[in-house]
C-alpha positions in Angstrom: 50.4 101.5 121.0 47.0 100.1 120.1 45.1 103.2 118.5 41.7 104.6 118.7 40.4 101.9 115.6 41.6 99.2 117.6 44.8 98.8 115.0 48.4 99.2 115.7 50.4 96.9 118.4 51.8 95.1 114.9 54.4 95.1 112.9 54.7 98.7 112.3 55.1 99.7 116.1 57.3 96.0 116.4 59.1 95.9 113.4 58.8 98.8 110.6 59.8 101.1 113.3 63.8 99.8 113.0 63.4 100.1 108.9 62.1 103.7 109.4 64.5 105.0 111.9 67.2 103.5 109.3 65.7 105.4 106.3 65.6 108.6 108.2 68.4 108.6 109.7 70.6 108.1 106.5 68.6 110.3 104.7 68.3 113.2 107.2 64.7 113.1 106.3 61.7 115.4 107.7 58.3 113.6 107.5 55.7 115.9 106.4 51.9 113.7 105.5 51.4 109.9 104.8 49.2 108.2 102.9 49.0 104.5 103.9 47.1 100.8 104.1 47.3 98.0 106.5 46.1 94.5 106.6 45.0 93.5 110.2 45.0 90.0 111.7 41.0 89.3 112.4 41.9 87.8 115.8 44.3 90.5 117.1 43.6 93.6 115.1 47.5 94.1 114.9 48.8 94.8 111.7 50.3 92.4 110.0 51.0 94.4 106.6 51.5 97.8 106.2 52.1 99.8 103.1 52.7 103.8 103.0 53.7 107.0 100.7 55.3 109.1 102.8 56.1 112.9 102.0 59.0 114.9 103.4 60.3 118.2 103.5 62.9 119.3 100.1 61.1 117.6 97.9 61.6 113.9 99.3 59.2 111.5 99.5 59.6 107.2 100.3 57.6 104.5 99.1 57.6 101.8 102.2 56.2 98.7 102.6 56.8 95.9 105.2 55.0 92.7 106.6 55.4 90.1 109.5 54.0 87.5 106.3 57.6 86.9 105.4 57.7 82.9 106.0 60.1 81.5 108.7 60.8 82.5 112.2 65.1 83.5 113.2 64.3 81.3 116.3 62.4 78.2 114.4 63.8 74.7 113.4 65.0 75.8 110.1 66.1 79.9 111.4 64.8 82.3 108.8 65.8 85.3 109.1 64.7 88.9 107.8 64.8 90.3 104.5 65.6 93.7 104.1 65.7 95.6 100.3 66.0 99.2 100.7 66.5 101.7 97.8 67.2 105.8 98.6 67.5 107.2 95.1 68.2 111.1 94.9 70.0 113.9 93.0 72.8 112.5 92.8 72.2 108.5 92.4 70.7 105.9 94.1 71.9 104.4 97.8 70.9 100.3 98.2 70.8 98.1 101.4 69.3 95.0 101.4 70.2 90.9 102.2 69.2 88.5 104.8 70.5 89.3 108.3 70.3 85.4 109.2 73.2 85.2 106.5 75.8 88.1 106.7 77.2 87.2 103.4 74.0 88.3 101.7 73.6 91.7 102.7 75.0 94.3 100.5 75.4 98.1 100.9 76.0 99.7 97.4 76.0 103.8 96.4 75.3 104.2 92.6 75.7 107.4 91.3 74.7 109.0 87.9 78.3 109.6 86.7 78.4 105.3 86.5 80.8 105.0 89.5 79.5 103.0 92.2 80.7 102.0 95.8 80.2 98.8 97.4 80.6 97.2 100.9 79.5 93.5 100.8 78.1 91.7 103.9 76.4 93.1 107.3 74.3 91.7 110.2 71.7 93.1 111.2 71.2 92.0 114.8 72.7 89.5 116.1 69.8 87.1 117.4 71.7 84.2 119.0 70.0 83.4 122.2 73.0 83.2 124.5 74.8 85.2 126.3 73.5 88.7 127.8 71.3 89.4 124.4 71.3 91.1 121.2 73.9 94.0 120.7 71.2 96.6 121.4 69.7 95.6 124.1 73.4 95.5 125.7 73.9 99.0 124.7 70.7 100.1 126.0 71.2 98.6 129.7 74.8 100.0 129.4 73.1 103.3 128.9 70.7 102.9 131.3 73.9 102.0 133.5 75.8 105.2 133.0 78.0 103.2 131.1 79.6 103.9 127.2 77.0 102.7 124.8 76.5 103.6 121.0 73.5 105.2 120.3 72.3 103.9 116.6 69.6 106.4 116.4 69.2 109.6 118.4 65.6 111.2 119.7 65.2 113.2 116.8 65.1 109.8 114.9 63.3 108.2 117.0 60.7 111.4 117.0 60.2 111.0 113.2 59.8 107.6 113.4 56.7 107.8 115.5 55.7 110.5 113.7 55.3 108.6 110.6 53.8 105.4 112.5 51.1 107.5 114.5 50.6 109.0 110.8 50.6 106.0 109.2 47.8 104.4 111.3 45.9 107.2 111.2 45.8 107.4 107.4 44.6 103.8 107.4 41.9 104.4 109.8 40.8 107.1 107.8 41.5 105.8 104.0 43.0 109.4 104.0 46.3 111.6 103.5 47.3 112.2 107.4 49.5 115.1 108.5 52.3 113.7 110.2 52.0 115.4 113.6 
């Protein structure tokens, strides 16, 4: 994952990949160019920040921004968890996710559309990070997979596909200081 400028292996590739796969899979979404900036850690190169404009096919386009910055650690003395705030706004309103999955109570999934109705489904966890057992929810569905056994798959390979797509894009255009195509 580390890429020809020495960047990458950061939170993009570690993290921002989950976020992006999300985005694009609830919005069906075809990536096209992106235009982006990260801030590297001078002892590792990986990137700690990343910040990117990111064009898609129909007209769409996403403003995304992430970093590993965010104090506290899910695992630490006092567990922090991670802060998600996503907004999808299109024709016909705007769709909102966001909260604290250390806190299921925060997280709120609301649908605003233009005609002033709105829908809302309080509460969510993101992964579930507890330590015991056999692991996080994913991870058990991936061995199930890999096991021949009934799994759910949360994003498929054409998600997955775009995904990298926009990360392979995304370091590239930071490399550069340029508009990438994603490829």
């Amino acid at each position: 994952m580390v890429q020809p400028d020495g960047s990458g292996n950061g939170y993009g590739w570690g993290q921002l990949s989950h976020l992006l796969g999300w985005v694009l899979f609830v919005g069906g979404l075809g990536v096209e160019e992106v235009t982006a900036m990260t801030h590297r850690s001078a002892a590792s190169g990986a990137d700690l920040t990343d910040a990117a404009l990111i064009r898609c096919s129909k007209g769409c386009s996403i403003s995304l921004s992430g970093s590993t910055c965010w104090p506290g650690n899910a695992h630490g003395t006092v567990p922090t968890g991670k802060q998600f705030d996503i907004k999808m706004f299109g024709s016909k309103g705007v769709l909102m996710y966001g909260g604290d999955d250390k806190q299921p109570g925060s997280g709120r999934l609301e649908l605003r559309l233009h005609d002033g109705t709105s829908h809302i489904t309080e509460g969510f966890l993101m992964e579930n990070l507890e330590q015991g057992g056999n692991g996080t929810e994913s991870l058990q569905h991936f061995i199930a997979a890999c096991r021949g056994k009934g799994y759910k798959n949360g994003a498929d390979q054409e998600v997955g596909l775009q995904a990298v797509r926009v990360l392979d894009a995304l370091y590239r255009s930071a490399a550069s200081g340029k508009t990438e195509k994603a490829l």
